[in-house]
Structure formats: structure tokens, C-alpha cells
C-alpha positions as a LaTeX table, in Angstrom:
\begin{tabular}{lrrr}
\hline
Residue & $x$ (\AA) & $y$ (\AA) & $z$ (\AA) \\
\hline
Unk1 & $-7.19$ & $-6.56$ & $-29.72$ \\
Unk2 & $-3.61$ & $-6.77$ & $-28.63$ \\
Unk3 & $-1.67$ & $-9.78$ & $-28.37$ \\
Unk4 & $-2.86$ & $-11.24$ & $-25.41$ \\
Unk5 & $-6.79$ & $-10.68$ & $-25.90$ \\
Unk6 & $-6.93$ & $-7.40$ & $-24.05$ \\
Unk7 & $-8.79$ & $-4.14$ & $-25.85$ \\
Unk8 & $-6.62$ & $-1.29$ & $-26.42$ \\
Unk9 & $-7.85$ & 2.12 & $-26.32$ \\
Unk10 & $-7.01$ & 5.65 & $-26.21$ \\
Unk11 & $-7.67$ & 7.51 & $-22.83$ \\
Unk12 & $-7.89$ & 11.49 & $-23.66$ \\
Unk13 & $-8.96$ & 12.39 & $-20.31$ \\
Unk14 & $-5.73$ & 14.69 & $-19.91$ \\
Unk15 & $-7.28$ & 16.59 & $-22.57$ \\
Unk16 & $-11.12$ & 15.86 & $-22.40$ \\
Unk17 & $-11.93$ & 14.96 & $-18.44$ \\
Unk18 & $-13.27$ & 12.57 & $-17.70$ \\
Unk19 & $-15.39$ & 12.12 & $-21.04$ \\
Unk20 & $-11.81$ & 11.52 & $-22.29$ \\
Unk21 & $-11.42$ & 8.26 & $-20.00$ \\
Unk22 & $-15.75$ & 7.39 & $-20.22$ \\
Unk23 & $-14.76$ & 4.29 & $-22.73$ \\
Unk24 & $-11.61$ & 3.21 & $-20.96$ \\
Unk25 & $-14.09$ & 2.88 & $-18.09$ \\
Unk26 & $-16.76$ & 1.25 & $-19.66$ \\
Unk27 & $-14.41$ & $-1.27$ & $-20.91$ \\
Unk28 & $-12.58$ & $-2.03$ & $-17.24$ \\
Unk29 & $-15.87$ & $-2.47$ & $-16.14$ \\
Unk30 & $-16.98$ & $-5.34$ & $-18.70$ \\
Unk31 & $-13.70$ & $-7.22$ & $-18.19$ \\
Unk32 & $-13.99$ & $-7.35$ & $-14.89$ \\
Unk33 & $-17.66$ & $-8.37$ & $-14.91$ \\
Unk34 & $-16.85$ & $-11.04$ & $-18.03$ \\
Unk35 & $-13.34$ & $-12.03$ & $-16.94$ \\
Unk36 & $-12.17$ & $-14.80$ & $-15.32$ \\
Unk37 & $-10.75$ & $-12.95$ & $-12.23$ \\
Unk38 & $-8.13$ & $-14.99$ & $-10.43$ \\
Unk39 & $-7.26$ & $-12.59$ & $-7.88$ \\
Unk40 & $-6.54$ & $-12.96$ & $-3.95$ \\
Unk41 & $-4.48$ & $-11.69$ & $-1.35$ \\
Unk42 & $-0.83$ & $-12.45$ & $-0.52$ \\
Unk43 & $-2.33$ & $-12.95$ & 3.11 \\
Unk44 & $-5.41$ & $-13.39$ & 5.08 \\
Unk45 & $-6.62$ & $-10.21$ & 7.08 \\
Unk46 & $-7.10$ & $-12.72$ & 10.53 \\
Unk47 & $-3.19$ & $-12.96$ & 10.27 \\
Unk48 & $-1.15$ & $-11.61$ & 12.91 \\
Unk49 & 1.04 & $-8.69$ & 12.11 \\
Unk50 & 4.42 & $-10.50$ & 12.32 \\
Unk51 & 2.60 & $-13.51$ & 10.25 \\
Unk52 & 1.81 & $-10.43$ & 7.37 \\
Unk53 & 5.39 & $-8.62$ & 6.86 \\
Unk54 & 6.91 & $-12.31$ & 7.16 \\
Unk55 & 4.35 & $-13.22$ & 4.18 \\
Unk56 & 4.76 & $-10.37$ & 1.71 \\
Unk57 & 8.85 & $-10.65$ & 2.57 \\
Unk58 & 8.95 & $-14.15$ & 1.54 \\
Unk59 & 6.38 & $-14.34$ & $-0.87$ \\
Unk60 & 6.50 & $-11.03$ & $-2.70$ \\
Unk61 & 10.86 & $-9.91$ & $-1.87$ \\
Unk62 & 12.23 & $-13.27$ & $-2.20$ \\
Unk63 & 13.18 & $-13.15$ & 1.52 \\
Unk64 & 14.52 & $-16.55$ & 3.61 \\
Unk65 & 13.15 & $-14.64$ & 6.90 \\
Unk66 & 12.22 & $-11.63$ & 8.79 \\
Unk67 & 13.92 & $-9.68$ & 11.61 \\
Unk68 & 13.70 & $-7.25$ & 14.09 \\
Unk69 & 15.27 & $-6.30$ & 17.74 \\
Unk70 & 13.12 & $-6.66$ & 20.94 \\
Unk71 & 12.08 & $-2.97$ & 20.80 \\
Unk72 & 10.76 & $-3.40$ & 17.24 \\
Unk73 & 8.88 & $-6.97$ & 18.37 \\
Unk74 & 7.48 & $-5.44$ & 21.51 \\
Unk75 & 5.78 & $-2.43$ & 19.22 \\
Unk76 & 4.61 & $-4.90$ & 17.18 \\
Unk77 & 3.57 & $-7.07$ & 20.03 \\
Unk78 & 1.58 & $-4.23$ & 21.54 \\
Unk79 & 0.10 & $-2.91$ & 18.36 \\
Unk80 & $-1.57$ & $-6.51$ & 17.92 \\
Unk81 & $-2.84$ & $-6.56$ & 21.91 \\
Unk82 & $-4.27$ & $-3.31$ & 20.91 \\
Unk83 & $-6.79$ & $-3.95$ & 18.27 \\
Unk84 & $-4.37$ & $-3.18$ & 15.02 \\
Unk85 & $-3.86$ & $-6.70$ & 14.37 \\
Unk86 & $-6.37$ & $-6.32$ & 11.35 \\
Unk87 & $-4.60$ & $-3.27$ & 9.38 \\
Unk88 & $-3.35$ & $-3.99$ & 6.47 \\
Unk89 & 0.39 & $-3.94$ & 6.58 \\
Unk90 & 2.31 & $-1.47$ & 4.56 \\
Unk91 & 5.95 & $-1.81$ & 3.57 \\
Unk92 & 8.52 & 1.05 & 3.62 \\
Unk93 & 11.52 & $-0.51$ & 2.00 \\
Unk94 & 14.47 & 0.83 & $-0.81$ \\
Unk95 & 12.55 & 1.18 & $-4.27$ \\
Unk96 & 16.23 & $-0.44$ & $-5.97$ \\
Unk97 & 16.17 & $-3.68$ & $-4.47$ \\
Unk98 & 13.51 & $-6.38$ & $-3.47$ \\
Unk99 & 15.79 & $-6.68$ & $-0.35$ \\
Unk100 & 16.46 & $-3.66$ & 2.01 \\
Unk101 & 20.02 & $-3.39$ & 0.77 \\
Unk102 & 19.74 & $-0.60$ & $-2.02$ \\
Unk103 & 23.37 & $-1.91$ & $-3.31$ \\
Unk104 & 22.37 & $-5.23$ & $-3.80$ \\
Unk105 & 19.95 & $-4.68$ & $-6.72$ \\
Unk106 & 17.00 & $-6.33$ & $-8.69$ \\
Unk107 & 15.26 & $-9.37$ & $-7.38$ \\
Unk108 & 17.80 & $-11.60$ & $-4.96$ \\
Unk109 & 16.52 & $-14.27$ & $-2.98$ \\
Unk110 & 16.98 & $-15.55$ & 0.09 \\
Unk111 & 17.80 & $-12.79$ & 1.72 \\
Unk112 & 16.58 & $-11.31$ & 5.21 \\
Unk113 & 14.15 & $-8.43$ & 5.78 \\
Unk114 & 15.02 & $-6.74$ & 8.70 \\
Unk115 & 11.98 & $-4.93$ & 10.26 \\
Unk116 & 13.99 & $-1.23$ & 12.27 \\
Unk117 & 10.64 & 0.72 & 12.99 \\
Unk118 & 6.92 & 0.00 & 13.33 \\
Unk119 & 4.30 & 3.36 & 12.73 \\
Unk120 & 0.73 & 2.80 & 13.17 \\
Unk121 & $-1.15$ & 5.00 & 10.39 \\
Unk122 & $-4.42$ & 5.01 & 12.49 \\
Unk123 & $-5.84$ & 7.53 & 10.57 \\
Unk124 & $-5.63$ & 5.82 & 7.03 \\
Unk125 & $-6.14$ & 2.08 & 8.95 \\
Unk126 & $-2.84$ & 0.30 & 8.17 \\
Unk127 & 0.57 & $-0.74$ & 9.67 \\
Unk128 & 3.76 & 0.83 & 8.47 \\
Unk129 & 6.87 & $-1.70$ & 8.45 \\
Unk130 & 9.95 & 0.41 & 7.87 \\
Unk131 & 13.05 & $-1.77$ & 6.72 \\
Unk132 & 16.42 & $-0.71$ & 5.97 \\
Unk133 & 17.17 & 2.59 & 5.67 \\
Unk134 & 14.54 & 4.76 & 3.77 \\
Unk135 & 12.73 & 7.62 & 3.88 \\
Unk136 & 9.46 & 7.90 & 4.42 \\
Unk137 & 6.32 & 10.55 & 4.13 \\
Unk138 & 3.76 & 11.31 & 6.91 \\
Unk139 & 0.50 & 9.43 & 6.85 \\
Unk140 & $-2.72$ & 10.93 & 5.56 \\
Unk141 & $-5.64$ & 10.54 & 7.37 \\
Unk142 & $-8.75$ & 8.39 & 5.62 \\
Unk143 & $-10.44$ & 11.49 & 4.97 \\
Unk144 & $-8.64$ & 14.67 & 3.91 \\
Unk145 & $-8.88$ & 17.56 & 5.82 \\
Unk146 & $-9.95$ & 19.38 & 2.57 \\
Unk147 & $-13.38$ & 17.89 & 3.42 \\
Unk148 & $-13.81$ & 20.14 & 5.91 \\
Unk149 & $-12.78$ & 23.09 & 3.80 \\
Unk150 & $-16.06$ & 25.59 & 2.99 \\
Unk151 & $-16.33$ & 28.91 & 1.82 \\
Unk152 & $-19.45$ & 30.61 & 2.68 \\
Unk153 & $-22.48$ & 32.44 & 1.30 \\
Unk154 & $-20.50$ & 35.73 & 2.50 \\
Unk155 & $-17.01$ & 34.51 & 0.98 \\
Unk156 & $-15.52$ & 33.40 & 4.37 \\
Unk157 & $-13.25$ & 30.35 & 4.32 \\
Unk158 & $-14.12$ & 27.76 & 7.36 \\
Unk159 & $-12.40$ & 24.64 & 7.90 \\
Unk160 & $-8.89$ & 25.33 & 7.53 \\
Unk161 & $-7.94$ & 24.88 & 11.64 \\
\hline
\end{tabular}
């Protein structure tokens, strides 16, 4: 056991597959089912979008407040009038800096999140806050279009458009 009660154990499954990770899994699985799991979510799904970015900003980046102009409210306005109000919220920020300022690094407090563009990822079921000024990849959809991807008895390849 390490120093705070948790197993450690050797995961070969870069080398072995996934026999190489079968007792790393085994052992996830009887913490979980023996521990004393304390987790919940930083908000309620029932919240309003606007209630959810203002939530993880303040409670997860140490933000005073939230902002955005009216174009940015009214997208996020509509996107809750139109059924999206229970996606998850997702948060496309600067990886330096709990705030959106990339210069102003670490974890300050008290700052304010300013919300520039909304993007509803219908396709993977969650709401895309981009703050500051980031770059960000396309969406994938929830299933992959490799699922539809087949080669058949004859050796033709189906799927691909």
C-alpha cells in the first residue's frame, strides 16, 4: 500500500493488452464497490446554462463573475428555449491560467470569465463555452463514423461517405 491506503500496481497493458491492465481493473473495480465514494457534481443537470458556466467559473476557476455581450447571451438564451438546457456544459478556456488571461498564470481569484462564443456540440450532447482567446477542435459526434465503416465478404469497403 502507498501512503495514503491506495494499492499500487503495475499496468503492462502497453506491452501485454489488455491482460497487461486485467489487475489494475480488477482492483478499480473493488475500490469503487468498497470505497467510501464522496463524489458529486459541481452542478445540477436541471440548471440553466448561464447558472452552469457561472458555477464551474466560480467554483472550479476562482472567478468573482461571468460575462458575455448581448450576442453571446441571446445564443445562450436561445440554445436553452431550444431544448439544450440539459447538455452538459463544456469549457474552452487557456490551459496556463484558471482565468482566460494566459499571462496572468496559475490559480488567481476573483477574476471574471468572460463567455466570447457559444457552439452547440449536438452530436456529442454538450454545450461549448469558449472564453478568451483559444483555439479549439471540431466536435465529434457520439458515435464515430468508423461505426459505419465495413469491408465486405468480396473485399469492398462501405461506409466511408
Amino acid at each position: 500500500m502507498a501512503p495514503h491506503q491506495v494499492p499500487v500496481l503495475l499496468a503492462r497493458h502497453w506491452a501485454d493488452g489488455g491482460e497487461g491492465a486485467a489487475d489494475v481493473a480488477r482492483t478499480v473495480v473493488d475500490l469503487i464497490e468498497k470505497g467510501n465514494n464522496q463524489f458529486k457534481f459541481v452542478y445540477e443537470d436541471d440548471l440553466p446554462l448561464w447558472d452552469k458556466i457561472k458555477t464551474i467559473a466560480t467554483k472550479i476557476y476562482g472567478a468573482a463573475d461571468i460575462t458575455a455581450d448581448a450576442k453571446v447571451r441571446g445564443q445562450i438564451k436561445r440554445l436553452q428555449e431550444g431544448g439544450y438546457g440539459h447538455y452538459p456544459v463544456c469549457v474552452a478556456k487557456t490551459q496556463y491560467s484558471f482565468s482566460t488571461d494566459p499571462t496572468l498564470r496559475g490559480a488567481p481569484s476573483g477574476h471574471v470569465v468572460n463567455i466570447r462564443e457559444v457552439r452547440l456540440a449536438a452530436g456529442a450532447e454538450f454545450v461549448v463555452m469558449v472564453c478568451g482567446d483559444v483555439m479549439t477542435m471540431p466536435g465529434l459526434p457520439k458515435v464515430p463514423s468508423a461505426e459505419k465503416i465495413d469491408i465486405t465478404d468480396d473485399g469492398k469497403i462501405v461506409g466511408l461517405f
